[in-house]
C-alpha positions as CSV (number, residue, x, y, z in Angstrom):
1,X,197.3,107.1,86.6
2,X,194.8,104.3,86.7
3,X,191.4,103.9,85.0
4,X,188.6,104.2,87.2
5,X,184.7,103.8,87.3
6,X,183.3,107.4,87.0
7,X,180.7,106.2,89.9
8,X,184.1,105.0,92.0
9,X,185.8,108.4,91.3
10,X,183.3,110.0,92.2
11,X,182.4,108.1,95.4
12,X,186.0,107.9,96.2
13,X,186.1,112.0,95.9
14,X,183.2,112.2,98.6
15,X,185.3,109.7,100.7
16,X,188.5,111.6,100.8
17,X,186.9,115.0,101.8
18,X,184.9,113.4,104.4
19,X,188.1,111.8,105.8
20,X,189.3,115.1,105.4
21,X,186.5,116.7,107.5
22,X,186.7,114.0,109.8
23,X,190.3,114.6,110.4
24,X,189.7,117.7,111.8
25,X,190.1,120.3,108.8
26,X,188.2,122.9,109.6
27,X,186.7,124.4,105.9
28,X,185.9,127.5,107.5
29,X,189.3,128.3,107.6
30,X,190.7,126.8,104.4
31,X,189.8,125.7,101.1
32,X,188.6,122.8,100.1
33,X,188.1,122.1,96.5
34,X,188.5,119.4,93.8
35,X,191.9,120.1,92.0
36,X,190.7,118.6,88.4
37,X,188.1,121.9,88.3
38,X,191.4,124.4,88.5
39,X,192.1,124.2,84.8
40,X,195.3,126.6,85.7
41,X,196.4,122.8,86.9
42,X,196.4,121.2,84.1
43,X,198.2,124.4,82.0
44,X,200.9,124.7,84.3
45,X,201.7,120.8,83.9
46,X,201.3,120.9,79.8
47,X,204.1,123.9,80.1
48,X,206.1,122.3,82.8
49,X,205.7,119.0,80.4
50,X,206.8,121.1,77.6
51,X,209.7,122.3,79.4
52,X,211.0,118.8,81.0
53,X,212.9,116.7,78.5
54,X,212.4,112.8,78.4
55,X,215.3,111.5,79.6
56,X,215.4,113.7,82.8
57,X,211.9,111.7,84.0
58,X,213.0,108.4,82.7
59,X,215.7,108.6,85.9
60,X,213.2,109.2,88.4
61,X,213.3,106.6,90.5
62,X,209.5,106.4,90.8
63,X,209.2,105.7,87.5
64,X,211.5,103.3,87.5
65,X,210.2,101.3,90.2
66,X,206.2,101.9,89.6
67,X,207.2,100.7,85.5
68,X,208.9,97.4,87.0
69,X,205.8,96.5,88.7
70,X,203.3,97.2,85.7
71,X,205.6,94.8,83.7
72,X,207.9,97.2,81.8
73,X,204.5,99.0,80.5
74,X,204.2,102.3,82.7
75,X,202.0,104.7,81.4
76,X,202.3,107.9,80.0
77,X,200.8,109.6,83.2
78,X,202.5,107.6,85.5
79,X,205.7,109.0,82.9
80,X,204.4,112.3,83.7
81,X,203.2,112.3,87.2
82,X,206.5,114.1,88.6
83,X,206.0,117.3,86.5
84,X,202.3,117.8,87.5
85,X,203.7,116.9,91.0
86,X,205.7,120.4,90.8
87,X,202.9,122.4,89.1
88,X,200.7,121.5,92.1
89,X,203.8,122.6,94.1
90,X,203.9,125.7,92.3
91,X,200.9,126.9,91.5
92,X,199.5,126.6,95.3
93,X,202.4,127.5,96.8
């Protein structure tokens, strides 16, 4: 939910999967793949989104603590974060 460097991303993508691969995954046996190509990730949040009313996420309590450390001025993604939490929960099962 934080701006980052495209070059960082993208460096920081190459990190995680070989600290994935490192860790033992074996991608012969799963899937490995960068969740930001899977449009069908993003759809499922904007309905979720659509279907989660504002007050309902303004209780979470990670939005409520993550906002007191950004000085009362959390995000909208940060606001949102929980629903595409569930459609990552959803759509791969």
């Amino acid at each position: 939910t934080m701006p980052k460097e495209p070059t960082v991303l993208r460096q920081n993508i190459l990190d995680t999967t070989a600290a994935v691969l490192a860790c033992g995954i074996d991608p012969k046996k799963c899937f490995l793949f960068r969740q930001s190509l899977v449009p069908e990730h993003a759809e499922l949040a904007w309905i979720l989104g659509c279907l989660t009313n504002v007050p309902r996420v303004l209780r979470l309590p990670q939005w409520k603590i993550k906002r007191a450390s950004q000085n009362n001025e959390g995000t909208v993604g940060l606001l949102t974060y929980p629903v595409l939490q569930a459609a990552d929960i959803l759509l791969y099962k």
